[in-house]
KOLPA-811426 format. One line per 2 residues: number of its first residue (from 1); their letters; for each residue x negated, y, z of C-alpha. Coordinates in pm, 1 decimal, decimal comma. Layout:
BEGIN
NUM> A> X/Y/Z | ...
//
This chain:
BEGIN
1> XX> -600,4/-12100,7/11980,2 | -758,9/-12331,1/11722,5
3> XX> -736,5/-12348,6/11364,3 | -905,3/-12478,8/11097,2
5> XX> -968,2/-12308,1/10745,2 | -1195,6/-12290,5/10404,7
7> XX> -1355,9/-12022,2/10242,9 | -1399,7/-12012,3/9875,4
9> XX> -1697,3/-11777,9/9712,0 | -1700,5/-11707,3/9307,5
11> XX> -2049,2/-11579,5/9204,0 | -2092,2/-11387,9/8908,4
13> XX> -2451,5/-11303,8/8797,3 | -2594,9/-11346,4/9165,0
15> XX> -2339,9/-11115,8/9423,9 | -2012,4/-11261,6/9561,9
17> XX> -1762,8/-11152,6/9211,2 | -1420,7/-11295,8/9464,5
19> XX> -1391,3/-11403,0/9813,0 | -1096,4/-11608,9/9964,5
21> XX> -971,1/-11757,5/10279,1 | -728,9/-12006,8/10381,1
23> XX> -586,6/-12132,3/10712,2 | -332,1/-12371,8/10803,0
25> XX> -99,2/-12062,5/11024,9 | 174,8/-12338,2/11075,8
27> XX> -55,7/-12470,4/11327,6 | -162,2/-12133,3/11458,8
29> XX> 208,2/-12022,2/11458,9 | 289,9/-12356,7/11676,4
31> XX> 67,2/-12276,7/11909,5 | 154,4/-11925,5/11962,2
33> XX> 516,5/-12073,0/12025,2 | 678,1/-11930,0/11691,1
35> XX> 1045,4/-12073,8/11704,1 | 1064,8/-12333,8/11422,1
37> XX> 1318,1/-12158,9/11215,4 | 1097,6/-11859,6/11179,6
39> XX> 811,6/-12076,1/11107,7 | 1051,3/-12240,9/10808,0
41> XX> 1092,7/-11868,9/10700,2 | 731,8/-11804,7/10664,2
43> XX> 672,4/-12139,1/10523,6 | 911,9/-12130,2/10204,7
45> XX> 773,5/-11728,5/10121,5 | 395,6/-11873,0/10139,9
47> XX> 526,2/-12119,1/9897,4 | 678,3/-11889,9/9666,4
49> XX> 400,1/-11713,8/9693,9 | 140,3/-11957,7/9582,1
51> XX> 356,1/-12157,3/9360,3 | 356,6/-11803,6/9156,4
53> XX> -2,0/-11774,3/9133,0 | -120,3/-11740,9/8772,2
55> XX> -308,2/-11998,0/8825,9 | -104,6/-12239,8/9042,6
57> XX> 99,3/-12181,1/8686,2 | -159,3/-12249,7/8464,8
59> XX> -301,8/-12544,4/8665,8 | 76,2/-12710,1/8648,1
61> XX> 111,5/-12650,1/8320,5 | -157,9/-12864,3/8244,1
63> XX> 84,9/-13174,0/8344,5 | -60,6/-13516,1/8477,2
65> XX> -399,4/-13640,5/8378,3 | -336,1/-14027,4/8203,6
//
């Protein structure tokens, strides 16, 4: 299997304060043969998911730059 991802460090006064990883699993699931409609499934809960994020909120809320 191959996927690609990003990790994300926040430092606070020197040490690692946060930590976070992201992959794209739709390709990982595709690859492990994952029957589309589950994959749809998984899809709309991850986007639930981050689209409820305090700050996926509070970086919407923001609206459009002009």
């Amino acid at each position: 299997m191959v996927i690609d991802g990003t990790s994300r460090f926040r430092l606070r006064d020197g040490p690692i304060a946060e930590y976070r990883e992201s992959v794209n699993g739709g390709v990982a699931m595709a690859q492990l043969g994952v029957p589309p409609e589950r994959m749809a499934k998984a899809f709309d809960r991850w986007s639930d998911w981050l689209k409820a994020r305090p700050e996926t909120v509070a970086f919407l809320a923001r609206g459009k730059a002009k």
